[in-house]
C-alpha positions as CSV (number, residue, x, y, z in Angstrom):
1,X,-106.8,103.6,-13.2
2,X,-107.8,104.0,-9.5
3,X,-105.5,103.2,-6.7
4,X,-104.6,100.0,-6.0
5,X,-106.9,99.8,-2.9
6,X,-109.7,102.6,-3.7
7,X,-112.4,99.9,-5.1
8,X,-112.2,97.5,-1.9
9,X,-111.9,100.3,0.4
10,X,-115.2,101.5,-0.9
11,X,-117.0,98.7,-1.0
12,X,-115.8,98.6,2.8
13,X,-116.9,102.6,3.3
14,X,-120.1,101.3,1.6
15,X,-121.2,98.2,3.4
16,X,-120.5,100.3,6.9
17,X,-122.4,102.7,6.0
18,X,-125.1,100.9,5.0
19,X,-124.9,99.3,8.4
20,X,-124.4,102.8,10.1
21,X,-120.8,102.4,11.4
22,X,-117.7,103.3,10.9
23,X,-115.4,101.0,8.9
24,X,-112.9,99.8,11.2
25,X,-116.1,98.8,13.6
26,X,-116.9,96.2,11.1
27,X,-116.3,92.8,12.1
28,X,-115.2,91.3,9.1
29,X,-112.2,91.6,6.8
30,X,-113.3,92.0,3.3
31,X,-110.3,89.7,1.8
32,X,-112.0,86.7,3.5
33,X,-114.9,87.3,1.3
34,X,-113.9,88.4,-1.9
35,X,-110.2,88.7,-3.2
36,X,-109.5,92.3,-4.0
37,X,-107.5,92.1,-7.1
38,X,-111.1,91.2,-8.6
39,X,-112.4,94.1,-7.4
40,X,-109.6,96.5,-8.5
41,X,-109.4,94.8,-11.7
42,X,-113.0,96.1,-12.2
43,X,-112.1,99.8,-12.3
44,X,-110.8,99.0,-16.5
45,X,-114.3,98.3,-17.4
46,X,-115.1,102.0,-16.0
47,X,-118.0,103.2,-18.4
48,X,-118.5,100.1,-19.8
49,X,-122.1,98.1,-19.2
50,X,-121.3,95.2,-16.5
51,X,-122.7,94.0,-13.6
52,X,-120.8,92.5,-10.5
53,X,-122.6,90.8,-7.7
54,X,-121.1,88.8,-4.3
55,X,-121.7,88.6,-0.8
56,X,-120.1,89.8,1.8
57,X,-121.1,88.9,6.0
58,X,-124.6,87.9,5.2
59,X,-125.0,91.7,2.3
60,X,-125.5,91.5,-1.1
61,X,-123.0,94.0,-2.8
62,X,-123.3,95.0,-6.4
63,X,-121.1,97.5,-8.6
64,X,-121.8,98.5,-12.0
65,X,-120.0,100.1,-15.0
66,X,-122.4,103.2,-14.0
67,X,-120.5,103.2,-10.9
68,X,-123.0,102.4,-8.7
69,X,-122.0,100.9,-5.6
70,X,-125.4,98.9,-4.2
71,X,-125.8,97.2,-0.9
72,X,-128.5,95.2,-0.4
73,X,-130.0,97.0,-3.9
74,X,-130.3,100.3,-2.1
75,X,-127.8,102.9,-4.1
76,X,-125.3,103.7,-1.5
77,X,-122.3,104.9,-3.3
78,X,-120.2,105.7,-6.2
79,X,-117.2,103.6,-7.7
80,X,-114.1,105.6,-6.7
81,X,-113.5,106.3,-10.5
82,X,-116.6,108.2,-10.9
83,X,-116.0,110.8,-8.2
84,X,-114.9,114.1,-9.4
């Protein structure tokens, strides 16, 4: 299991990259657009075949049990679990 932050902080480290920022100059806070115990709660599926999909300040963010971390379907980066 991940730490309990490490999902929604990449998500966050995702989207502002995408967006080609830092994270803190994003103008949003990810907990008004998705609660984070959903996202953390996705790291026991590791390995597993899912698909989760939302939106977040106008993006479409998907992570999959490949650990695949997609913003706006380009591959942007990997579910903290997956790192080595």
């Amino acid at each position: 299991m991940v730490a309990e932050t490490a999902i929604p902080l990449a998500v966050v480290e995702a989207i502002a990259t995408s967006r080609g920022v830092e994270p803190l100059e994003l103008e949003f806070s990810l907990h008004d657009w998705i609660d984070g115990d959903v996202l953390n709660a996705l790291s026991s599926l590791a390995g597993e075949d899912w698909h989760f999909e939302f939106v977040v300040d106008g993006q479409r963010v998907a992570l999959d049990g490949g650990g695949d971390i997609l913003v706006d379907g380009e591959r942007v980066a990997v579910l903290p679990e997956y790192q080595r």
